[in-house]
ZADO-1210 file (C-alpha; in nm, 4 decimals, padded with zeros to 6 digits):
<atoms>
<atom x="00.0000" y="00.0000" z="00.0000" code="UNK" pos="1"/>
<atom x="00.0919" y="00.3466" z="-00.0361" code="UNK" pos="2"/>
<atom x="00.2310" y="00.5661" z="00.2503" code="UNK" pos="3"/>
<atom x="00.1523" y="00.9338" z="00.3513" code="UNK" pos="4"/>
<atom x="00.4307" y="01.0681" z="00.5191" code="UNK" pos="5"/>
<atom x="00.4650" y="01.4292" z="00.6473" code="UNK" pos="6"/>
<atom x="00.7745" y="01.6236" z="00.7474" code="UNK" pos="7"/>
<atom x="00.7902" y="01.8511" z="01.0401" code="UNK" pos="8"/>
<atom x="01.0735" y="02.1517" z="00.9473" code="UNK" pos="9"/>
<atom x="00.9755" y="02.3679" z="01.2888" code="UNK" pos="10"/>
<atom x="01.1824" y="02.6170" z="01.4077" code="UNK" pos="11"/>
<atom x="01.2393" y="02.4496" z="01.7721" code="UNK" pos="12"/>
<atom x="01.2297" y="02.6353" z="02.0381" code="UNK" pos="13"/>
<atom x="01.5858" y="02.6588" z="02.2934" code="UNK" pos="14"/>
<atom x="01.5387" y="02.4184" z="02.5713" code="UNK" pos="15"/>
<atom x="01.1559" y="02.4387" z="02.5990" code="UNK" pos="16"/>
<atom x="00.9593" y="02.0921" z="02.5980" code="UNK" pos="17"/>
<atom x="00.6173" y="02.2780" z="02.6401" code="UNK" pos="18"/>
<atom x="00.6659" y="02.5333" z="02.3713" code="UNK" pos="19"/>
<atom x="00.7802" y="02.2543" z="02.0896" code="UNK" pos="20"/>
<atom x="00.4893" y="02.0276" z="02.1816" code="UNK" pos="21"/>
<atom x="00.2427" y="02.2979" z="02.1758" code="UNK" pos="22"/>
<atom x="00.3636" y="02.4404" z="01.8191" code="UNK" pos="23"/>
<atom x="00.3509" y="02.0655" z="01.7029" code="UNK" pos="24"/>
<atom x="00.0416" y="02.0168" z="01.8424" code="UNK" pos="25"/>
<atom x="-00.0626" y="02.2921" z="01.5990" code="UNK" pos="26"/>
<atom x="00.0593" y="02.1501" z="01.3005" code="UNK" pos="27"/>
<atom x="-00.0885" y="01.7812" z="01.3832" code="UNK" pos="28"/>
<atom x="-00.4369" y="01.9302" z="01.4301" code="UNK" pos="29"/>
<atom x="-00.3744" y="02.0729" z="01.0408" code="UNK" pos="30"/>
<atom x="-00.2893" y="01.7265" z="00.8924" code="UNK" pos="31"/>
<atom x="-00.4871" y="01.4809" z="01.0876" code="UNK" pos="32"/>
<atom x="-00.6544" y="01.2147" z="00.8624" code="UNK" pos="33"/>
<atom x="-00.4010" y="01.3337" z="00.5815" code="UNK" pos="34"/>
<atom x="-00.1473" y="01.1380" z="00.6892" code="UNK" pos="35"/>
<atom x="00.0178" y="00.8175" z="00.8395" code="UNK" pos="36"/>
<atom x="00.2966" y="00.9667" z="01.0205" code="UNK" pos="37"/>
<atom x="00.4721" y="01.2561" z="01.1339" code="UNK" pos="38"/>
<atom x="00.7957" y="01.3001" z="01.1352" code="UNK" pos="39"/>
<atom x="00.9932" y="01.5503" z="01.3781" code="UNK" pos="40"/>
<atom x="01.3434" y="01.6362" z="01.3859" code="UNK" pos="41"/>
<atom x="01.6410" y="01.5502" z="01.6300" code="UNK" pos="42"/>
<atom x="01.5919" y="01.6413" z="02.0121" code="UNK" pos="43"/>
<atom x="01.2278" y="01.8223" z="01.8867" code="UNK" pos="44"/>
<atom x="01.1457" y="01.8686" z="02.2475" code="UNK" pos="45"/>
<atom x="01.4875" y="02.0460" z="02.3124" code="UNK" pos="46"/>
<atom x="01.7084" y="02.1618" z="02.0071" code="UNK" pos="47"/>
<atom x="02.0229" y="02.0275" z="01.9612" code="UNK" pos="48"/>
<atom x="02.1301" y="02.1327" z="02.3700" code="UNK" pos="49"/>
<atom x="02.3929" y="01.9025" z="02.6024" code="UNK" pos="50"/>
<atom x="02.1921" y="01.9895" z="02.9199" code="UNK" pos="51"/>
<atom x="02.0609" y="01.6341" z="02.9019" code="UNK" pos="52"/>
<atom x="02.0565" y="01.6558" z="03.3055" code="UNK" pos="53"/>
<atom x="01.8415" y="01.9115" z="03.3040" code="UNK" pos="54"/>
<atom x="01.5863" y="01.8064" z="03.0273" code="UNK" pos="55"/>
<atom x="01.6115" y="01.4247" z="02.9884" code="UNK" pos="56"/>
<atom x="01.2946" y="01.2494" z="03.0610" code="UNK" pos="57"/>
<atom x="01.1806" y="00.8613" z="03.1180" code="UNK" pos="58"/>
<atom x="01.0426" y="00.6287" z="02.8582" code="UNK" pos="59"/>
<atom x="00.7190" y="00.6962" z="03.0721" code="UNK" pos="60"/>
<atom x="00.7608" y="01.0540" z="03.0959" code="UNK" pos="61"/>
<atom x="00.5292" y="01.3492" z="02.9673" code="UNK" pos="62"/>
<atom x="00.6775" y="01.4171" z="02.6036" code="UNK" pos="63"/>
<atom x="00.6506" y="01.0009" z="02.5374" code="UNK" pos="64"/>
<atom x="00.2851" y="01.0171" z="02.7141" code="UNK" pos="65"/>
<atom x="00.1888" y="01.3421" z="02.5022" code="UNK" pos="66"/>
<atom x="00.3025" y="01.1591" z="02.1566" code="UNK" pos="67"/>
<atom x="00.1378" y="00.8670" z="02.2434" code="UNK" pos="68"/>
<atom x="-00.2064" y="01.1054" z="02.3139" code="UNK" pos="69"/>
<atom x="-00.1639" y="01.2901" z="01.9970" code="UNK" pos="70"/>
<atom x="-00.0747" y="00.9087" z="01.7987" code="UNK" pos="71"/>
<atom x="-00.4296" y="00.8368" z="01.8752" code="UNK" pos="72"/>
<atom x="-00.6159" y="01.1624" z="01.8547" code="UNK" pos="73"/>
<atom x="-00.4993" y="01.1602" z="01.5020" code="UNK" pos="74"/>
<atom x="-00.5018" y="00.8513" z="01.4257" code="UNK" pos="75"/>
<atom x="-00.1287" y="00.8136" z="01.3021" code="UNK" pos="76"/>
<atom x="00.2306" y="00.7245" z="01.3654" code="UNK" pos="77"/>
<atom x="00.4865" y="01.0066" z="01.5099" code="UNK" pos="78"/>
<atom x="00.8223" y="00.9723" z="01.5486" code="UNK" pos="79"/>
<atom x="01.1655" y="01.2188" z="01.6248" code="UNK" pos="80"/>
<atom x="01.4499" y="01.1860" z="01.9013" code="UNK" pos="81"/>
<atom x="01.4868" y="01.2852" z="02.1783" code="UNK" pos="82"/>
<atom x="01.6751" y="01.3121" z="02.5327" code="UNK" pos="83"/>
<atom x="01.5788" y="00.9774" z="02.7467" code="UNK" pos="84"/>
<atom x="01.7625" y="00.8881" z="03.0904" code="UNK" pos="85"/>
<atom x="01.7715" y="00.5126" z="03.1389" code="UNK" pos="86"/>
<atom x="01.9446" y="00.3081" z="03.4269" code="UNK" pos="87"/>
<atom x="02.1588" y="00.6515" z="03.4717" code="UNK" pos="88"/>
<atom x="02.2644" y="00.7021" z="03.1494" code="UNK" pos="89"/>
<atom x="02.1557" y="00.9593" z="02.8820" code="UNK" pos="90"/>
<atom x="02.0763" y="00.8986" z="02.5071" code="UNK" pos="91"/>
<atom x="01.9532" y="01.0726" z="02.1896" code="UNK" pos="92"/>
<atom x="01.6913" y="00.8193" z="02.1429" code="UNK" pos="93"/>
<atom x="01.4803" y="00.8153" z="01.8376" code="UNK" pos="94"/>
<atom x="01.1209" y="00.7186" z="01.9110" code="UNK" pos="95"/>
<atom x="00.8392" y="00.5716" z="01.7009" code="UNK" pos="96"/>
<atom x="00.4671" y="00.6036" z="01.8590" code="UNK" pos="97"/>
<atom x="00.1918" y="00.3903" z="01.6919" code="UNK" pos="98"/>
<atom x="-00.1062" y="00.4682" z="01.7101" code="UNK" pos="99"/>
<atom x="-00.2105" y="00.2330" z="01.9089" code="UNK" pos="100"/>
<atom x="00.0116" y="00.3618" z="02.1740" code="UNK" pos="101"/>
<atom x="00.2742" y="00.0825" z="02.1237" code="UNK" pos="102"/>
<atom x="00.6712" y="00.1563" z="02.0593" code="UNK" pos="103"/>
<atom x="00.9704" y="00.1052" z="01.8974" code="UNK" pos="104"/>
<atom x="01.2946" y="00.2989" z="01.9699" code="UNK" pos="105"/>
<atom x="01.6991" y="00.3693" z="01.8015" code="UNK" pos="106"/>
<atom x="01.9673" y="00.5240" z="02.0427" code="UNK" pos="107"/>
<atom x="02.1512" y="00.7349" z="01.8034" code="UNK" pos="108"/>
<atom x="02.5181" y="00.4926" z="01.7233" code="UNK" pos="109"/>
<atom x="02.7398" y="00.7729" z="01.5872" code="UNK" pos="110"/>
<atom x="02.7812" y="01.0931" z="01.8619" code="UNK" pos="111"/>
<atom x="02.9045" y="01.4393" z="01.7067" code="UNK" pos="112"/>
<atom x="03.2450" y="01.4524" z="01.7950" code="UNK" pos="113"/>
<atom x="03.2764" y="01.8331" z="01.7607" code="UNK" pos="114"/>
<atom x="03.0501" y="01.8916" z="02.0318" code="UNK" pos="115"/>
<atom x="03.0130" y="01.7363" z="02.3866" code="UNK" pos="116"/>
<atom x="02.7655" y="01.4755" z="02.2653" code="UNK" pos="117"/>
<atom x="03.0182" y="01.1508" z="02.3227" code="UNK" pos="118"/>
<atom x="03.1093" y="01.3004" z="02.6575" code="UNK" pos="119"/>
<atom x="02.7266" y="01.3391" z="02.7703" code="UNK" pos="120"/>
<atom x="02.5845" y="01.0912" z="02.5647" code="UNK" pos="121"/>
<atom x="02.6008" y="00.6852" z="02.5513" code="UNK" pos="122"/>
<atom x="02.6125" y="00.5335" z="02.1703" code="UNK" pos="123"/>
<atom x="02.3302" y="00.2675" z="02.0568" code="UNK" pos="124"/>
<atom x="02.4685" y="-00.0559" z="02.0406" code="UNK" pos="125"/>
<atom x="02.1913" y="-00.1764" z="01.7461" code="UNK" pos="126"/>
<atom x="02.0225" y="-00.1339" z="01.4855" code="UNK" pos="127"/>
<atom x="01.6508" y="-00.1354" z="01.3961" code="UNK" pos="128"/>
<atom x="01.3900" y="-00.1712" z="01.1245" code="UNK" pos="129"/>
<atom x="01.0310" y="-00.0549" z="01.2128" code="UNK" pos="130"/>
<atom x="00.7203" y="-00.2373" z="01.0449" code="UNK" pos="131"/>
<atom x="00.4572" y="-00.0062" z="00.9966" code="UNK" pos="132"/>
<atom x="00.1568" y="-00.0535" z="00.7397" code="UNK" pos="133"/>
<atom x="00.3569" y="-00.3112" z="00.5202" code="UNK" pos="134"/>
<atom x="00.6676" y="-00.0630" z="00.4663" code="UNK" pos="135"/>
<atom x="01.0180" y="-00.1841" z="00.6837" code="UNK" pos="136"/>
<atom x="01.1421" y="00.1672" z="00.8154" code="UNK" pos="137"/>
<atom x="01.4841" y="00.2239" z="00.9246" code="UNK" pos="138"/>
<atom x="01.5593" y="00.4935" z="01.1870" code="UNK" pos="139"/>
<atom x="01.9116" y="00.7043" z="01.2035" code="UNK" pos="140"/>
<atom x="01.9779" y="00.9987" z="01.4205" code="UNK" pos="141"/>
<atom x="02.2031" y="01.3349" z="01.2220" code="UNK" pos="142"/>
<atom x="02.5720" y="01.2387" z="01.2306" code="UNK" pos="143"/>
<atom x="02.5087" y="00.8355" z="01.1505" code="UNK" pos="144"/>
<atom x="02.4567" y="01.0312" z="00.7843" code="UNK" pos="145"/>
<atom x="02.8252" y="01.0173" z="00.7620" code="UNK" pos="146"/>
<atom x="02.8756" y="00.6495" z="00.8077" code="UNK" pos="147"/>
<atom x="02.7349" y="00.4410" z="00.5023" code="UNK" pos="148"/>
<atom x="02.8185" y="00.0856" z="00.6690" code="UNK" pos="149"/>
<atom x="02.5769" y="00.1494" z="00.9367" code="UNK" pos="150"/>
<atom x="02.3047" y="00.2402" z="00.6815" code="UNK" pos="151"/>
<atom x="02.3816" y="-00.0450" z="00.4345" code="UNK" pos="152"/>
<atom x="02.0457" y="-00.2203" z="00.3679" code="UNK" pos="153"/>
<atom x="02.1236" y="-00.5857" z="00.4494" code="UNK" pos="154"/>
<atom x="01.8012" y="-00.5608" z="00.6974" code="UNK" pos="155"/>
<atom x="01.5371" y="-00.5393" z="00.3540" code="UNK" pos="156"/>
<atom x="01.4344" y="-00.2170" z="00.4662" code="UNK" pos="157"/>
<atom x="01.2554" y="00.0249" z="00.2287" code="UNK" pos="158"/>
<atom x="01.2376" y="00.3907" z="00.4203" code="UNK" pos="159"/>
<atom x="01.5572" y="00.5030" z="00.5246" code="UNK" pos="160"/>
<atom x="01.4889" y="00.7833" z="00.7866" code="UNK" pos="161"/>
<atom x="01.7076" y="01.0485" z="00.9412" code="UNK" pos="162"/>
<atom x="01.5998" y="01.3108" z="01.1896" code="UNK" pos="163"/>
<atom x="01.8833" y="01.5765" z="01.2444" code="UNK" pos="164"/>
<atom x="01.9835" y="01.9359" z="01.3478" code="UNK" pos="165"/>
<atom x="02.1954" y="01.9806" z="01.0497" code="UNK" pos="166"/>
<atom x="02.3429" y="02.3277" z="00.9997" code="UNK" pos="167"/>
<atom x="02.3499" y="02.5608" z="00.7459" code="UNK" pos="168"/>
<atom x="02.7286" y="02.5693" z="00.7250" code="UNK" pos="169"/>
<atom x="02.7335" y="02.1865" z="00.6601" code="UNK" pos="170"/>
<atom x="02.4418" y="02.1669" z="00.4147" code="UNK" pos="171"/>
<atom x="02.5807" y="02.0389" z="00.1162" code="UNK" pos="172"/>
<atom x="02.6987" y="01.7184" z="00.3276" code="UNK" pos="173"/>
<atom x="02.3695" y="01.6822" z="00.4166" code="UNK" pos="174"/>
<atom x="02.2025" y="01.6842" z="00.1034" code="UNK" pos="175"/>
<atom x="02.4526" y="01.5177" z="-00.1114" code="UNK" pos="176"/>
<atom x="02.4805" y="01.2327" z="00.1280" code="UNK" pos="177"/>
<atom x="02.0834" y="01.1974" z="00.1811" code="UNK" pos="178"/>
<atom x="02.0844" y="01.1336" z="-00.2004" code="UNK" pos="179"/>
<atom x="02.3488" y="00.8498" z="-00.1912" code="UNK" pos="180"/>
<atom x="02.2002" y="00.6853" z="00.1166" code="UNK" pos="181"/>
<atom x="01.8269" y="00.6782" z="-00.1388" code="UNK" pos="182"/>
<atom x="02.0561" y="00.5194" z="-00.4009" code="UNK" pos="183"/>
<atom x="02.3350" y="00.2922" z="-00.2605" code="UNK" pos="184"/>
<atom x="02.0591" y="00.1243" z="-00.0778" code="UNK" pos="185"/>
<atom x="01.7512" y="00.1557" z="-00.3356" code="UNK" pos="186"/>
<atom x="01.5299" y="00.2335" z="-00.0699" code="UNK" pos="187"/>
<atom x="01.3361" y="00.6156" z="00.0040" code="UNK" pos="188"/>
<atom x="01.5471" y="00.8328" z="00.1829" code="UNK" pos="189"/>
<atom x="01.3510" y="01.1215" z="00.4369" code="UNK" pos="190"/>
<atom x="01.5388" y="01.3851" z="00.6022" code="UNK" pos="191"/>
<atom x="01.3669" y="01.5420" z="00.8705" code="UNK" pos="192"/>
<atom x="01.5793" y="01.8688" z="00.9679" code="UNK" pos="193"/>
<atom x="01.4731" y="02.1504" z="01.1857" code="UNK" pos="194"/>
<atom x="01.4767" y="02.5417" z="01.0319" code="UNK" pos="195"/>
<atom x="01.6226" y="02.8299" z="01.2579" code="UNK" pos="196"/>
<atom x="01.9078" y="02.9682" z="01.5174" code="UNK" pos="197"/>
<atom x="01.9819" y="02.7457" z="01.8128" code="UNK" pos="198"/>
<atom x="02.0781" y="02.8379" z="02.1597" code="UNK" pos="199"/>
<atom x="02.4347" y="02.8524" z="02.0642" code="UNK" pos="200"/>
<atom x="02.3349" y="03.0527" z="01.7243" code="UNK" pos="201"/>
<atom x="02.4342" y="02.8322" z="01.4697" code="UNK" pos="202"/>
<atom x="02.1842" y="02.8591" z="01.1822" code="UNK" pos="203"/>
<atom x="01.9701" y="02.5343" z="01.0180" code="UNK" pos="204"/>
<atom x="01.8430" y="02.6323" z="00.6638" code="UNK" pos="205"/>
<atom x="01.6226" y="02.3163" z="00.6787" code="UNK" pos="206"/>
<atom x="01.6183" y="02.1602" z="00.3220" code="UNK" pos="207"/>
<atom x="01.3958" y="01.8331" z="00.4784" code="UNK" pos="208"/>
<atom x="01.3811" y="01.6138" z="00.1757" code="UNK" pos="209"/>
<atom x="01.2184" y="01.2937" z="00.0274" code="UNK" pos="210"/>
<atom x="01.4085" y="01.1268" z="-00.2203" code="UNK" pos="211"/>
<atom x="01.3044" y="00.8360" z="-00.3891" code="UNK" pos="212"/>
<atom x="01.4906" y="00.5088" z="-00.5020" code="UNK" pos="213"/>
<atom x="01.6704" y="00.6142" z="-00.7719" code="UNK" pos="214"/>
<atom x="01.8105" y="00.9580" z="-00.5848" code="UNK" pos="215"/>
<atom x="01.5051" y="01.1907" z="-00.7299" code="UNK" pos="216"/>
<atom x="01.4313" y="01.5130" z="-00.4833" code="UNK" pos="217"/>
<atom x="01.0416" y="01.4852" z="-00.4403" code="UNK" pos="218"/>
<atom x="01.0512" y="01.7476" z="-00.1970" code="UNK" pos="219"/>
<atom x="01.2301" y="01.9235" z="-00.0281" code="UNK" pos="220"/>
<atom x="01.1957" y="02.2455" z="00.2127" code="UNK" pos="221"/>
<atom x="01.4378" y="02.5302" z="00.2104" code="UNK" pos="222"/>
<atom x="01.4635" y="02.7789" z="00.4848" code="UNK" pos="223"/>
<atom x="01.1027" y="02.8068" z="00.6159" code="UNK" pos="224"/>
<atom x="00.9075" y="02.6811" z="00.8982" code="UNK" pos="225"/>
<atom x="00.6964" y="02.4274" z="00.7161" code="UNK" pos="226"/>
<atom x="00.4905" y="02.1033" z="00.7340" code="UNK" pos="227"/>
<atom x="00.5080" y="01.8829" z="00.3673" code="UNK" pos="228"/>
<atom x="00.3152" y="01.5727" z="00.3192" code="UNK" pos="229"/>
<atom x="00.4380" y="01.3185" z="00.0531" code="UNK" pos="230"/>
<atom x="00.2603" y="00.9776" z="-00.0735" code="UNK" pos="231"/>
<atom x="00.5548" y="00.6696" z="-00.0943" code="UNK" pos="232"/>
<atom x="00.4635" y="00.4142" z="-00.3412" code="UNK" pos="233"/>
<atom x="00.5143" y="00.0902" z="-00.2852" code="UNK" pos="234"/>
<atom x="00.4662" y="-00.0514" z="-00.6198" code="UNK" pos="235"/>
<atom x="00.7227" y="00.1966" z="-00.7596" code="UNK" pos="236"/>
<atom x="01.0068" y="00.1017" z="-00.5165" code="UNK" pos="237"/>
<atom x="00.9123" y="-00.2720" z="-00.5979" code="UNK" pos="238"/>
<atom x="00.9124" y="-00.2060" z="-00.9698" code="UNK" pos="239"/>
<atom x="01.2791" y="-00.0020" z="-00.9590" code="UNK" pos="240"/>
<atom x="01.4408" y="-00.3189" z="-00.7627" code="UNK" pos="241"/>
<atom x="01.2835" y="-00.5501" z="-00.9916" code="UNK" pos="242"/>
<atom x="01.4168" y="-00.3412" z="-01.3302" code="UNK" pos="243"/>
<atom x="01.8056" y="-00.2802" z="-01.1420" code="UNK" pos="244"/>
<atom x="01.8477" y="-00.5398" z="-00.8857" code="UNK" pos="245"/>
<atom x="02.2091" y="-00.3688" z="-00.7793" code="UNK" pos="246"/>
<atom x="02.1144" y="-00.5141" z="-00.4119" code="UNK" pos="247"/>
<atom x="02.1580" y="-00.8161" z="-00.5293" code="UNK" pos="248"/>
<atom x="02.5565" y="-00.7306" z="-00.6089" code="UNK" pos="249"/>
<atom x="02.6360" y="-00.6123" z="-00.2584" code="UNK" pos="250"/>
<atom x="02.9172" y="-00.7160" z="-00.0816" code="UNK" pos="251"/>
<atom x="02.8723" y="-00.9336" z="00.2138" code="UNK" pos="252"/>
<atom x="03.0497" y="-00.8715" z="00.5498" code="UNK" pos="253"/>
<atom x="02.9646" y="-00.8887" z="00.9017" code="UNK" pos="254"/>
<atom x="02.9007" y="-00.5460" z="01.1172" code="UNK" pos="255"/>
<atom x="03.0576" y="-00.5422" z="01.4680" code="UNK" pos="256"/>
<atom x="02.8685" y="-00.2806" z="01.7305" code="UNK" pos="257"/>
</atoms>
């Protein structure tokens, strides 16, 4: 079946769980029914801040229990990362609500060097592919961008999916490598990036793509504030492995976390 996915490029607000969730709140209530899921960028409760002490929550805390509310209110899957304390330790964790309240989760492998994420932040160990409405989704988290071996599709997935706070400076990174991620693997690729100055005033432009299979820009959003909803056809994907099965010439070799 087809999928209606739609891309959340908000301006997120410094350190301010109520303020995000309320301004997302705003934007669900405009595509409910419209959609499947909803995508939101890295740390969307927070912005890209290493305060996790200060703004981490629990797997059972109030920005899990609010996605899980708005999951069934409008009737579709939501999913973005952010800052979860578990057993003492903190992690960019990207989560995916059903709707029926139920969850999956990725804890971000690859920490940004050039800041104090490895010093504040413990790595994923795994990897994960989400089933949701016969499509195999698999989540990454910003910097795992860089590192094609952990996105290399030996798991049959067709969505890949990275959520991000990707600046301006670095944009051409982003985009160029969102592109080869679509293609090397022959699966969709989704960017999910958030727009605007963070606390520490670096600038995001945005440019939150979909690109299909064969490394196509469906859409994309530069430099605004905006909500985009694209359709992902199943049939199409299906048809472009059939016609160039390069999957099938992959090498084979075992991944070590």
């Amino acid at each position: 079946m087809d999928l209606r996915i739609s891309i959340f490029q908000v301006d997120l607000v410094w350190e301010n769980p109520e303020a995000n969730k309320k301004k997302l709140s705003r934007y669900l209530a405009d595509i409910a029914t419209r959609s499947d899921a909803a995508l939101f960028p890295e740390m969307f409760t927070s912005g890209f801040t290493m305060k996790a002490e200060k703004l981490a929550e629990k797997m059972d805390g109030e920005s899990i229990a609010w996605m899980r509310e708005e999951a069934a209110k409008n009737k579709l899957a939501m999913a973005g990362s952010l800052i979860i304390e578990e057993n003492g330790q903190y992690y960019n964790r990207f989560v995916w609500v059903f709707p029926d309240g139920n969850l999956n989760h990725y804890d971000k492998r690859h920490l940004f060097s050039l800041s104090e994420e490895p010093r504040v932040f413990t790595p994923g160990k795994s990897r994960q592919v989400i089933d949701y409405l016969g499509w195999k989704i698999f989540p990454q988290v910003c910097y795992d961008l860089r590192f094609p071996v952990w996105a290399r599709n030996d798991k049959g997935y067709d969505i890949y999916l990275n959520v991000a706070n990707w600046p301006v400076m670095r944009s051409a990174a982003w985009n160029t490598l969102l592109q080869a991620r679509a293609i090397e693997n022959q699966a969709y690729a989704i960017g999910v990036n958030r727009f605007g100055k963070d606390g520490h005033e670096i600038y995001h432009a945005g440019d939150s793509s979909v690109i299909d299979p064969l490394g196509r820009v469906m859409i994309k959003i530069s430099d605004e504030e905006n909500v985009k909803t694209v359709t992902l056809k199943k049939a199409e994907l299906s048809e472009i492995r059939r016609k160039l099965p390069f999957l099938n010439d992959r090498d084979n070799f075992k991944l070590e976390y």
